[in-house]
N, CA, C and O of each residue as an XYZ file, in Angstrom:
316
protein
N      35.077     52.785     21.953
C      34.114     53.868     22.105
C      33.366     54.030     20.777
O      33.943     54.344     19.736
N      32.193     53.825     20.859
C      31.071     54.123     19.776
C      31.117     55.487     19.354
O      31.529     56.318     20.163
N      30.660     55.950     17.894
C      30.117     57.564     17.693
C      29.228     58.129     18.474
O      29.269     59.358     18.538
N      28.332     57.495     19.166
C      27.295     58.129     20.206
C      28.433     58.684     21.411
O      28.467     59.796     21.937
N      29.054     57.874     21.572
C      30.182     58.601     23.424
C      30.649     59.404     22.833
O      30.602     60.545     23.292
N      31.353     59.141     21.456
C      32.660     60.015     21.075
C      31.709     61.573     20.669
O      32.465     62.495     20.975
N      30.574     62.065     20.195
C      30.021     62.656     19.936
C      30.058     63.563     21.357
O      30.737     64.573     21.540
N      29.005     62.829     22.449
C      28.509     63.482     23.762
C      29.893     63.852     24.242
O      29.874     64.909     24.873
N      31.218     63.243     24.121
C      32.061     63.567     25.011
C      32.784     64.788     24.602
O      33.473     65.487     25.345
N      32.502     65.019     23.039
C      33.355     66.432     22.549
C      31.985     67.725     22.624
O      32.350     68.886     22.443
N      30.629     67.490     22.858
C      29.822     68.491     22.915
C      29.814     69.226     23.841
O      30.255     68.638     24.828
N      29.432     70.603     24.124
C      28.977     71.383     25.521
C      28.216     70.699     26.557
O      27.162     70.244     26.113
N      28.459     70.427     28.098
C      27.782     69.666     29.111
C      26.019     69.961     28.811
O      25.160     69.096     28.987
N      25.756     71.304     28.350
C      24.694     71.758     28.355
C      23.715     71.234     27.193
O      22.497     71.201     27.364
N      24.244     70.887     26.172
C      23.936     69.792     24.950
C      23.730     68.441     25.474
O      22.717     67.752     25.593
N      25.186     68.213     25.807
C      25.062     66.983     26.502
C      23.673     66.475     27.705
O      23.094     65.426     27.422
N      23.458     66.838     28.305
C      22.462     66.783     29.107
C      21.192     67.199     28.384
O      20.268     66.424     28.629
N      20.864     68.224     27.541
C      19.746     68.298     26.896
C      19.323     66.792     25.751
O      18.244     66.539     25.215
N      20.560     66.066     25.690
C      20.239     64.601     24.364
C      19.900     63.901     25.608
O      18.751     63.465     25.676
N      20.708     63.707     26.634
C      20.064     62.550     27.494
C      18.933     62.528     27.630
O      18.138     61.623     27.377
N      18.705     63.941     28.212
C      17.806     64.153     28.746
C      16.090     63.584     27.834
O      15.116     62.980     28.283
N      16.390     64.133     26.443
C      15.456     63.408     25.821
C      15.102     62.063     25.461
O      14.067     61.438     25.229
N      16.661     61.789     25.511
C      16.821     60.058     25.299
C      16.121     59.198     26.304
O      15.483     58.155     26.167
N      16.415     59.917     27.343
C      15.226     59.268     28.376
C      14.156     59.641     28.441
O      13.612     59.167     29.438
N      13.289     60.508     27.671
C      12.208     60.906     27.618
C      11.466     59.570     26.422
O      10.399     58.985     26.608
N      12.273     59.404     25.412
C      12.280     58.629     24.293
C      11.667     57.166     24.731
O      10.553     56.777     24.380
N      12.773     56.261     25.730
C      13.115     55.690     26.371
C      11.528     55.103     27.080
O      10.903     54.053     26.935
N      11.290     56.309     27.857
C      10.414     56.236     28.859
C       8.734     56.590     27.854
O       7.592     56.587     28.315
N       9.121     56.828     26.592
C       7.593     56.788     26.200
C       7.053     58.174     26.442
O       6.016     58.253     25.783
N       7.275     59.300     27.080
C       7.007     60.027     27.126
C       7.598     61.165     26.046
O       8.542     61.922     26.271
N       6.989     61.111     25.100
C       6.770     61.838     23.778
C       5.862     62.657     23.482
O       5.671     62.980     22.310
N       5.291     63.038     24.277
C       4.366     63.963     23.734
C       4.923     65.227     23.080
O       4.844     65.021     21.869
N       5.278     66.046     23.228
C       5.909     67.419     23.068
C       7.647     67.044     22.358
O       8.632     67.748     22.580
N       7.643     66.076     21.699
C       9.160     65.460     21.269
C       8.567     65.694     20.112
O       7.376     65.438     19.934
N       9.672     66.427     18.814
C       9.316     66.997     17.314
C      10.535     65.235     16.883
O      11.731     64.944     16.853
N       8.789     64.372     16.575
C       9.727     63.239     16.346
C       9.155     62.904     14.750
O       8.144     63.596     14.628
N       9.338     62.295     13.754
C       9.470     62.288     12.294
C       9.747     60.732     12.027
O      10.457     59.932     12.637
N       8.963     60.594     10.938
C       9.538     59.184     10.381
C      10.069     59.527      9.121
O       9.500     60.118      8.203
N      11.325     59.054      9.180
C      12.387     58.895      8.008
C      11.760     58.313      6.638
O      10.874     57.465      6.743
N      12.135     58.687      5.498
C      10.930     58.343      4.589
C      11.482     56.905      4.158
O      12.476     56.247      4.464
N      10.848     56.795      3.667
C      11.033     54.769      3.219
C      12.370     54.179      3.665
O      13.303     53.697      3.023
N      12.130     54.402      5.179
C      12.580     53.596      6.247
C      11.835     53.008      7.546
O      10.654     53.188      7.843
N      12.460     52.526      8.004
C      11.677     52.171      9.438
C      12.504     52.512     10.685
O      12.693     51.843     11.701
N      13.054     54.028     10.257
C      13.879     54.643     10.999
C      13.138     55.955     11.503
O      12.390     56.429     10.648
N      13.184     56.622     12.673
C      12.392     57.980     13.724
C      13.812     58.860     13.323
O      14.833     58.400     12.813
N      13.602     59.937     13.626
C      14.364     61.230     13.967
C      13.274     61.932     14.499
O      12.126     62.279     14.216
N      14.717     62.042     16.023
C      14.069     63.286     16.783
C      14.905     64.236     16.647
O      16.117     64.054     16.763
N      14.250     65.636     16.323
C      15.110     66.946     16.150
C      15.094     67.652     17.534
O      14.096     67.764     18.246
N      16.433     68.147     17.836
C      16.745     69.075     18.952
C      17.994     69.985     18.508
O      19.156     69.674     18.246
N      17.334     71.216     18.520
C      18.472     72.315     18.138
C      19.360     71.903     16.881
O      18.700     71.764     15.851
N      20.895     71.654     16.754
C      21.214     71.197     16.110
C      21.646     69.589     15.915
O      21.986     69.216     14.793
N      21.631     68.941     16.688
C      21.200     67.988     16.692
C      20.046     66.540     16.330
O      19.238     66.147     17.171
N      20.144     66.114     15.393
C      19.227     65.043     15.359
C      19.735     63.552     15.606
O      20.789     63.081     15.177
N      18.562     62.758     16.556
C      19.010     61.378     17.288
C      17.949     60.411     16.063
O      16.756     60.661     15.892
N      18.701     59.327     15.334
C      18.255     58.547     14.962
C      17.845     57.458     15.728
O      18.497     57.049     16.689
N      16.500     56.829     15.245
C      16.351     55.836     16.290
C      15.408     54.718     15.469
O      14.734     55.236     14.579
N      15.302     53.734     15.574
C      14.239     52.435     15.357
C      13.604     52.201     16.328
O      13.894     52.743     17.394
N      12.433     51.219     16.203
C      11.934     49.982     17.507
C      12.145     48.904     17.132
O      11.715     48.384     16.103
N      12.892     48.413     18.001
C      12.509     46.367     18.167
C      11.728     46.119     19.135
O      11.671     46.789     20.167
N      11.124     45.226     18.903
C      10.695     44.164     20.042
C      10.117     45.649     21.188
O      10.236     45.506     22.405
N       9.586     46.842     20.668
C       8.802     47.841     21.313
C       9.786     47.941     22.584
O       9.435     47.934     23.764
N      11.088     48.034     22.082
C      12.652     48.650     22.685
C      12.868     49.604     21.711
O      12.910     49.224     20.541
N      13.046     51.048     22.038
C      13.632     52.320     21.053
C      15.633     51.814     20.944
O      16.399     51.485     21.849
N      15.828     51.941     19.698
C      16.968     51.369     19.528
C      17.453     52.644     19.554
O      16.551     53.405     19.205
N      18.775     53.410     19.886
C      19.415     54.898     19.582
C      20.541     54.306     18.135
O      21.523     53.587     18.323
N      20.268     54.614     17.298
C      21.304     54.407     15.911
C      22.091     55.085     15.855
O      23.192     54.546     15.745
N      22.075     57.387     15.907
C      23.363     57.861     15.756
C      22.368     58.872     16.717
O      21.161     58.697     16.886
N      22.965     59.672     17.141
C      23.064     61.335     16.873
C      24.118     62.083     16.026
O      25.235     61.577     16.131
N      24.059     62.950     15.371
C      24.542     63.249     14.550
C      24.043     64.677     14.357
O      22.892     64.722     14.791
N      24.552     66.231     13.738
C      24.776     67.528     13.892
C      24.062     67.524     12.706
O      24.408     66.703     11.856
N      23.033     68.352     12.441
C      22.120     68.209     11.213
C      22.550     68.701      9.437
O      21.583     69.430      9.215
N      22.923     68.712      8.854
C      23.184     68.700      7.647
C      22.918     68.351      6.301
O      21.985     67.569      6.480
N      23.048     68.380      5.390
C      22.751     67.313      4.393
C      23.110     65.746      4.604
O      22.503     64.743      4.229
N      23.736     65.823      4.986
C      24.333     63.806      4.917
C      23.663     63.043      6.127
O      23.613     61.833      6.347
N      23.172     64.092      6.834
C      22.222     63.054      8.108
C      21.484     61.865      8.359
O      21.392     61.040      9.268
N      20.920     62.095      7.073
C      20.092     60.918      6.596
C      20.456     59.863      5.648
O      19.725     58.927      5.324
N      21.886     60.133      5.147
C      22.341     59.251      4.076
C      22.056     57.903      4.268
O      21.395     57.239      3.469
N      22.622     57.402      5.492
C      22.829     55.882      5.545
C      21.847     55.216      6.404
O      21.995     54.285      7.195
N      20.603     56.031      6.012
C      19.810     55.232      6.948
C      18.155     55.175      5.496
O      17.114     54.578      5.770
């Protein structure tokens, strides 16, 4: 089990379903109204939701999901 399952599986259903839910918004290109950010001298996205932020890249114009992760100082460390 990856940090992405192990994450969704200890959050509230109601969280839970609000990340999918965007992840497939992500996914599907439909971004308009998504508070999405480019990571600074990276070639890494963050999308912010509540407390939550989903790291993400593109390959090959495929959205890659890297972490979600609970927002803090260290969010951005390793990317």
């Amino acid at each position: 089990m990856n940090k992405i399952e192990k994450l969704l599986r200890k959050i509230s259903q109601k969280d839970r379903q609000r990340l999918l839910h965007l992840i497939e918004l992500l996914i599907s290109r439909k971004k308009n109204n998504l508070n999405i950010s480019k990571i600074k001298n990276t070639d890494f996205f963050r999308l912010k939701s509540g407390r939550y932020r989903i790291i993400f890249h593109y390959q090959n114009k495929e959205v890659i999901i890297d972490a979600i992760k609970l927002r803090g100082k260290d969010t951005y460390s390793n990317f």
